[in-house]
N, C-alpha and C positions, 0 to 999 in steps of 0.2 A: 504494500500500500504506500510505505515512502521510498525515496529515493534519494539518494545522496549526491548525487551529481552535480546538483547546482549548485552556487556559492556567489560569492558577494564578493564589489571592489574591497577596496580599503575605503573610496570613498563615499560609498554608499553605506561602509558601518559606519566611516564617521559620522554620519548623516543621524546614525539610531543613536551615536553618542549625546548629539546636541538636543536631539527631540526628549532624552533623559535628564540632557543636562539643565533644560529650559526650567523645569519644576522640582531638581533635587542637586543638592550639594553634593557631588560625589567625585572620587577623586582615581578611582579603577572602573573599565568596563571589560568585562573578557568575556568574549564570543565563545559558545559552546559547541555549537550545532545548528545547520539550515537545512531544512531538508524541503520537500516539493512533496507532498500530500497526491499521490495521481488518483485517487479514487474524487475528491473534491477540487483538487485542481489551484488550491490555496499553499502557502506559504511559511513556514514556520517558522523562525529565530529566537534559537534559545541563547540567554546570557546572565551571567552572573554581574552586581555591582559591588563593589568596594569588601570585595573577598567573604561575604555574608553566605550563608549556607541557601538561603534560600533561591531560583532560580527565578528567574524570566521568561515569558514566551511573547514574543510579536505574530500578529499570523498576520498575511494581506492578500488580495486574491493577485493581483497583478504587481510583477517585479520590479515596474516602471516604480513604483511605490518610494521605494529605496532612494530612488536618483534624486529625491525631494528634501532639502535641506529643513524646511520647516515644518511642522506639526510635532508633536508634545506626545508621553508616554505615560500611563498612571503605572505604580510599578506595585505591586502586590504579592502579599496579603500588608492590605493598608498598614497595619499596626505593625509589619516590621521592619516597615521604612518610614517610619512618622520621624523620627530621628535626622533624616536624608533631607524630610521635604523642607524646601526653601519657605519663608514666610512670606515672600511675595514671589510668583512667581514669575517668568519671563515669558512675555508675550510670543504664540505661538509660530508667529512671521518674522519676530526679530530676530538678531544676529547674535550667537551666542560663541563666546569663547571658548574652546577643548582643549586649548595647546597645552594643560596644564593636567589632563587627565591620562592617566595612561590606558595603552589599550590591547588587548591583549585580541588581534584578532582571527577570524577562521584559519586554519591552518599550523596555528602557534607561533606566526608572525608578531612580537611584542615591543615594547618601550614607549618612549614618549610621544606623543601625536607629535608630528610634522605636519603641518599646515601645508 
């Protein structure tokens, strides 16, 4: 039912980095796993932030998704990132800084974002 095949730039995670970073103070994002769902045809991305036990899942139906610098991610289960979330957060279109996050991406590609 999934398929491992597909994957992602580097700058299209960065892209999931900012949409995280727009509503949470975090300072790690490491990429788990993306797979392609072929029975629904949707998207997964799974990822860990700031080395927390707990995982992440993005799902979208189309990959174009990814190429999009703005929109905003809730990260769950609410309560064990209440800690993370920013008290105001950054508007979904604006421009937000990562160079400061590290990032651990698909493949085990890692270190500091490069812009």
């Amino acid at each position: 039912m999934f398929e491992n095949k597909p994957t992602l730039t580097k700058e299209q995670q960065r892209n999931v980095v900012r949409w995280i970073a727009r509503g949470y103070n975090i300072n790690k994002v490491h990429f788990l796993r993306f797979e392609k769902n072929n029975f629904t045809g949707s998207y997964s991305l799974l990822f860990r932030v700031n080395n927390k036990n707990n995982t992440n899942i993005v799902e979208v139906e189309n990959l174009k998704e990814f190429d999009c610098s703005t929109g905003e991610i809730g990260l769950d289960p609410i309560e064990k990132f209440l800690d993370l979330e920013k008290r105001l957060a950054t508007d979904k279109n604006a421009a937000v800084d990562i160079s400061r996050i590290e990032i651990v991406y698909l493949g085990g590609n890692n270190g500091k974002n490069k812009q």
